[in-house]
NUNUFI-121999 format. One record per residue (C-alpha): residue in three letters; x, y, z. Coordinates in steps of 0.5 Angstrom, whole numbers, padded with zeros to 4 digits, always signed. Layout:
NUNUFI-121999
ALAXYZ/...
***
This chain:
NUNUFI-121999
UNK-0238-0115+0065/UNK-0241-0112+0059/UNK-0236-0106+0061/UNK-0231-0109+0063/UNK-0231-0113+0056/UNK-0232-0105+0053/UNK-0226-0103+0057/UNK-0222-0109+0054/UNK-0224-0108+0047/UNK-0222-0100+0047/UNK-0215-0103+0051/UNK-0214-0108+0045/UNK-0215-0102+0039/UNK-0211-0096+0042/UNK-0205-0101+0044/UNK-0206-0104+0036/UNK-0207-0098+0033/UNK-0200-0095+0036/UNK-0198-0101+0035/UNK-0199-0100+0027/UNK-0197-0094+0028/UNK-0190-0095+0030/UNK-0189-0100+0024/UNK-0192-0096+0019/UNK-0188-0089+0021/UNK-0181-0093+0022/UNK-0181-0097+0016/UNK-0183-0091+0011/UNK-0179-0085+0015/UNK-0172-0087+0015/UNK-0168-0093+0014/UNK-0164-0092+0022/UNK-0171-0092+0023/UNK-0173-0099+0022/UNK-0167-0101+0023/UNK-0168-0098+0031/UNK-0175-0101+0032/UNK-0174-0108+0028/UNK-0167-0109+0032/UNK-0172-0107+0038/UNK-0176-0112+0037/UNK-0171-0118+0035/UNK-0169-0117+0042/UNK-0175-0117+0046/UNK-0178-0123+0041/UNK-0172-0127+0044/UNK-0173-0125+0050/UNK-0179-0128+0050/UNK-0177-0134+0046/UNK-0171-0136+0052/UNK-0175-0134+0058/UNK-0181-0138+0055/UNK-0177-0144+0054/UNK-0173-0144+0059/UNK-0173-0150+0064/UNK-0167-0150+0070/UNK-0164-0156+0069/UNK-0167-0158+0063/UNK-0166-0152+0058/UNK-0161-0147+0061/UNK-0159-0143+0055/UNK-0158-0136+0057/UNK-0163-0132+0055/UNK-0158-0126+0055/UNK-0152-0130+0050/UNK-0159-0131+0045/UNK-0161-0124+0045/UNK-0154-0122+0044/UNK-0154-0126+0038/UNK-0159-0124+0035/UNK-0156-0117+0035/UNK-0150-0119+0032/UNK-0154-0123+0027/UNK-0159-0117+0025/UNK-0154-0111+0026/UNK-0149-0114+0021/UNK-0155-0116+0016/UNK-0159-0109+0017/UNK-0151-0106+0014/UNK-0150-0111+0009/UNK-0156-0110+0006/UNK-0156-0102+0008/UNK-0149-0101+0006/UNK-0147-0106+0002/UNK-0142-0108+0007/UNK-0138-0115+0006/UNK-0140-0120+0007/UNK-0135-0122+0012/UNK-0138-0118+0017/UNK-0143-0124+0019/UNK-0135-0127+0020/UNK-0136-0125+0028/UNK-0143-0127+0028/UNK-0140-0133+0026/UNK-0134-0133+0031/UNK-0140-0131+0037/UNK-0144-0138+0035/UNK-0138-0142+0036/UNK-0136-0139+0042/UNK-0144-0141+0045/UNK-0142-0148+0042/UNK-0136-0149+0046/UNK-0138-0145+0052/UNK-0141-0152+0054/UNK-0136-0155+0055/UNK-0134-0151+0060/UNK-0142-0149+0064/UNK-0142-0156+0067/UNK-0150-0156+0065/UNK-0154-0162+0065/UNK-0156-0163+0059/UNK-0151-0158+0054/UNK-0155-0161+0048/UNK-0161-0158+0050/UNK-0157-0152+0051/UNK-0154-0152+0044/UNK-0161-0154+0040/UNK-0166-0148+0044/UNK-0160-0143+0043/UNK-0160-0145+0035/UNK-0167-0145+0035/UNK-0168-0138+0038/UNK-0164-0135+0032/UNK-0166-0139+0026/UNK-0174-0139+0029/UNK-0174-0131+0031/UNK-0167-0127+0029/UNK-0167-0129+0023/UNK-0174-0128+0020/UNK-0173-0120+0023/UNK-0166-0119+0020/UNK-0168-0122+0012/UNK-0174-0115+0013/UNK-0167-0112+0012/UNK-0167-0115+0005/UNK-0174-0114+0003/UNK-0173-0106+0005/UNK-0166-0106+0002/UNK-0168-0110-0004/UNK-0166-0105-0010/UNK-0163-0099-0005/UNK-0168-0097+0000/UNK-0176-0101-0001/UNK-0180-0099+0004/UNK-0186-0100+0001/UNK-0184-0107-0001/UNK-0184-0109+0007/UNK-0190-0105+0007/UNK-0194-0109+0003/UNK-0192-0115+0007/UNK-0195-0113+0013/UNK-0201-0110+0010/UNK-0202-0116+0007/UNK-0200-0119+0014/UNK-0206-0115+0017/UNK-0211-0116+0012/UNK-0211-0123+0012/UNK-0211-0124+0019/UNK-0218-0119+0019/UNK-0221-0123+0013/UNK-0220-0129+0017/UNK-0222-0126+0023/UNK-0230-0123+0021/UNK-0230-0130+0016/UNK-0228-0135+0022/UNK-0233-0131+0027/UNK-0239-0131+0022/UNK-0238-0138+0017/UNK-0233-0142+0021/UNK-0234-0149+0022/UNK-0229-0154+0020/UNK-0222-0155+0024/UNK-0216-0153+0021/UNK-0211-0155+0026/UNK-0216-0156+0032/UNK-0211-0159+0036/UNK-0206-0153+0036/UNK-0211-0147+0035/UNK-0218-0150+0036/UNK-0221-0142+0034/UNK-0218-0143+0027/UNK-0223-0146+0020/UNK-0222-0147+0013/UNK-0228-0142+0013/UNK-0223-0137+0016/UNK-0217-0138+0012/UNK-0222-0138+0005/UNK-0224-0130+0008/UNK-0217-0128+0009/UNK-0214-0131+0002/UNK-0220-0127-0001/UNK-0218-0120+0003/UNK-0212-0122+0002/UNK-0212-0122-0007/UNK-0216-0115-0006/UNK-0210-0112-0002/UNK-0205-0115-0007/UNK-0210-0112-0012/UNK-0210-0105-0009/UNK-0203-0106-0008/UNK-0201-0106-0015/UNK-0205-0100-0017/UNK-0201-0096-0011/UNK-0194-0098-0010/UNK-0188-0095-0014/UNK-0186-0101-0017/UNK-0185-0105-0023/UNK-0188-0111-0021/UNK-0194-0113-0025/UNK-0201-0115-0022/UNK-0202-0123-0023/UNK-0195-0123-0019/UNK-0198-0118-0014/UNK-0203-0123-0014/UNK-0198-0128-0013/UNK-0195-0125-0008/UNK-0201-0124-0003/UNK-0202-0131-0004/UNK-0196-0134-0001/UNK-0195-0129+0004/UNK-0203-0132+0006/UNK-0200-0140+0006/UNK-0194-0137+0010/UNK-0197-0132+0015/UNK-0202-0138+0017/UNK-0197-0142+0018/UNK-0193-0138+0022/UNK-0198-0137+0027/UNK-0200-0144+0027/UNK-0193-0146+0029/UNK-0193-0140+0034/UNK-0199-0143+0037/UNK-0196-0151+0038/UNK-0190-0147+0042/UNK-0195-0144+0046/UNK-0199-0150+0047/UNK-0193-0154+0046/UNK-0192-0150+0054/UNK-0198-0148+0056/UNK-0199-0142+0056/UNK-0203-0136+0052/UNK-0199-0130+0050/UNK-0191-0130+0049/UNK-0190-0124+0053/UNK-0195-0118+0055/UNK-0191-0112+0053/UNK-0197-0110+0048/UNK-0204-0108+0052/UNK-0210-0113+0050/UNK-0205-0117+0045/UNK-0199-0121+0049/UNK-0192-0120+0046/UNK-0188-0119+0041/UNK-0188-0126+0038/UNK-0195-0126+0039/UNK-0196-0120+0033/UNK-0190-0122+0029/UNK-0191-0129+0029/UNK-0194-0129+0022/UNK-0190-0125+0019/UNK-0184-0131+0022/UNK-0185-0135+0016/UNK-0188-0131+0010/UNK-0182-0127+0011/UNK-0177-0132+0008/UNK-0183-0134+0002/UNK-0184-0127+0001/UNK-0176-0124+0000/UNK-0175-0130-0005/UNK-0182-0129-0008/UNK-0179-0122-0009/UNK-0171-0122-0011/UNK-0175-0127-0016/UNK-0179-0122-0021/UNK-0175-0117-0019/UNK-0169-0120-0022/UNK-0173-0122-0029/UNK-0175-0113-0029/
***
């Protein structure tokens, strides 16, 4: 038992470490280098997000139709953004949502409404937080250490709340959606995270100051626990305890990303923000 937990422990760090590893690396080598794995990992987030949701009979979107929007939606933001493209380009993005919309009329499926609904909710819940990261890195020309900066934060906060829930936790967040989760825990990683944004404001190349770092920290906290309490009721909501299982010891790709769902929104406003006061 002891070894299989050991086993399981080894299996968890490898896979997260490369995992770090490939966000970090893509994100600060080149643009098409975080424009190729992001894309990527839109695509297999709603991949995940279909399947899960996918009920025949009750909910028949097609998984393929949602991971293609979600492609047309992040390749036309990564070009608007990266190369300032019109804003026209979102006009076949646009064109494909109308053609899912009237699809329906010819399916013949029981319930097109369910249809219409969890195919908008795929690309408003997943293809849309990944492709506003397109406008956090391309803020002011190509920023990878803003994008950097949220999902180190991201990490820290989830490994403050993490060793604080396990050692001091006992009040409930939201027992009924995370039963693991405790004000204690959320208390430690705010912590953790204002020492990251902190850190950061000595660290990264930018005009910010260090109370908006502060800021910044704190709102990516708020947000990231919220997504990841939101991820958890679907998976409650469904029975289930993982999205996927693409990542060894740590599910799918919802499963790792779901923090960054909604603080990535909050943060992407936060910084067009003070960076338009510079």
């Amino acid at each position: 038992m002891a070894s299989d937990k050991f086993k399981n422990l080894m299996q968890r760090t490898f896979s997260g470490l490369i995992f770090i590893g490939i966000i970090i690396g893509s994100i600060l080598w080149h643009p098409y280098a975080f424009g190729v794995t992001f894309l990527t990992a839109t695509l297999l987030g709603l991949y995940e997000f279909y399947k899960l949701i996918h009920k025949p009979g009750i909910i028949d979107t097609d998984i393929r139709v949602g991971v293609l929007g979600g492609l047309i939606l992040f390749v036309s933001s990564f070009f608007h953004a990266y190369h300032e493209a019109s804003s026209l380009i979102f006009i076949v993005y646009g064109l494909f949502v109308l053609g899912v919309f009237l699809a329906e009329l010819f399916r013949k499926k029981e319930n097109p409404i369910n249809n219409w609904a969890y195919f908008f909710l795929g690309q408003v819940y997943v293809a849309l937080p990944f492709s506003l990261l397109n406008y956090i890195i391309f803020i002011a020309g190509f920023q990878p250490w803003l994008l950097l900066a949220l999902f180190i934060t991201l990490w820290v906060n989830d490994t403050g709340a993490y060793l604080t829930g396990m050692t001091l936790g006992k009040h409930k967040m939201f027992e009924r959606v995370s039963p693991k989760k405790t004000w204690e825990g959320f208390a430690g990683g705010a912590v953790f995270a204002l020492i990251s944004g902190y850190v950061l404001s000595l660290i990264v190349p930018e005009d910010i100051s260090r109370w908006q770092w502060l800021v910044f920290s704190e709102l990516v906290v708020v947000f990231g626990t919220l997504g990841d309490l939101c991820e958890s009721l679907i998976k409650r909501t469904l029975n289930i305890k993982d999205a996927g299982n693409i990542i060894p010891g740590h599910g799918g790709i919802l499963d790792r990303f779901d923090s960054m769902i909604l603080a990535a929104p909050v943060a992407l406003i936060f910084l067009k923000l003070v960076l338009s006061t510079i």
